[in-house]
C-alpha positions in Angstrom: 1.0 -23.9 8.0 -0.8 -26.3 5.8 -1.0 -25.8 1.8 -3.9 -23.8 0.8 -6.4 -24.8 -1.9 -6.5 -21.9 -4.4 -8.7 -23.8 -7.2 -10.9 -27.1 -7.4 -12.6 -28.9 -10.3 -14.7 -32.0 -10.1 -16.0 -34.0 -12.9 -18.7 -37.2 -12.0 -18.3 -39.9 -14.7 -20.9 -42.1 -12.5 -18.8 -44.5 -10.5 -15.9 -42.4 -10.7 -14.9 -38.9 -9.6 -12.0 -36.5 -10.6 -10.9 -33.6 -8.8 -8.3 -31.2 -10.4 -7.0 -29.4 -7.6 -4.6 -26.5 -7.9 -2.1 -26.1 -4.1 -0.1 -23.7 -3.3 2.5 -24.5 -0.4 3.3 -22.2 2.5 6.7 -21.4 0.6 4.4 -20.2 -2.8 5.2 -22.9 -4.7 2.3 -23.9 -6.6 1.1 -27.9 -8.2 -1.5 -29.6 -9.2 -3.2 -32.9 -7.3 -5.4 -34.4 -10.0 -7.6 -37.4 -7.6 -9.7 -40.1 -8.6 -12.3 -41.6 -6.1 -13.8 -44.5 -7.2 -16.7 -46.6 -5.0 -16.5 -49.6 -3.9 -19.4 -51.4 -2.4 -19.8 -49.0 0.8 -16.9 -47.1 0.6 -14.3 -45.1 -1.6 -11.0 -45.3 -2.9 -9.0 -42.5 -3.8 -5.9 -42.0 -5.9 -3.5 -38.9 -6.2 -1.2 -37.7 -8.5 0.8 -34.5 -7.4 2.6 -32.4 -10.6 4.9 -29.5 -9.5 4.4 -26.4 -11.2 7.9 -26.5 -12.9 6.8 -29.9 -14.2 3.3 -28.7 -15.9 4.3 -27.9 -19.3 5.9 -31.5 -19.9 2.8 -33.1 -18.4 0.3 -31.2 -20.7 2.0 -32.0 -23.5 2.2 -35.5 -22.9 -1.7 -35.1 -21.6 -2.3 -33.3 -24.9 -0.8 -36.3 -27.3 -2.6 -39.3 -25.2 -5.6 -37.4 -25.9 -4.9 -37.1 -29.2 -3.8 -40.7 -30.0 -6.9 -41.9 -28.0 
């Protein structure tokens, strides 16, 4: 059984998209696949970046204080 999509978010920033996709595997666990597609001449590029649920809290708050600093 493949991991079901439970929640998707897509921001356009022109040449770039993001998707913030939230997974759940077929054993419950649940993560996070943030994606970036980017274009290049005809086609895309995409990058993925998988955070396990047990690992979101860290991740926010390092998230929280790069967007801070920035």
């Amino acid at each position: 059984m493949p991991d079901t999509e439970i929640h998707s978010n897509r921001v356009n920033t022109g040449r770039r998209t993001y998707f913030f996709d939230v997974e759940q595997s077929e054993f419950g666990e649940r993560y996070l696949v943030i994606s970036e597609s980017t274009r290049v001449d005809s086609s895309f590029r995409r990058h993925r970046v998988l955070i396990e649920e047990e690992h979101l809290a860290e991740f926010q708050k390092g998230f929280a204080d790069a967007i801070a600093f920035s």
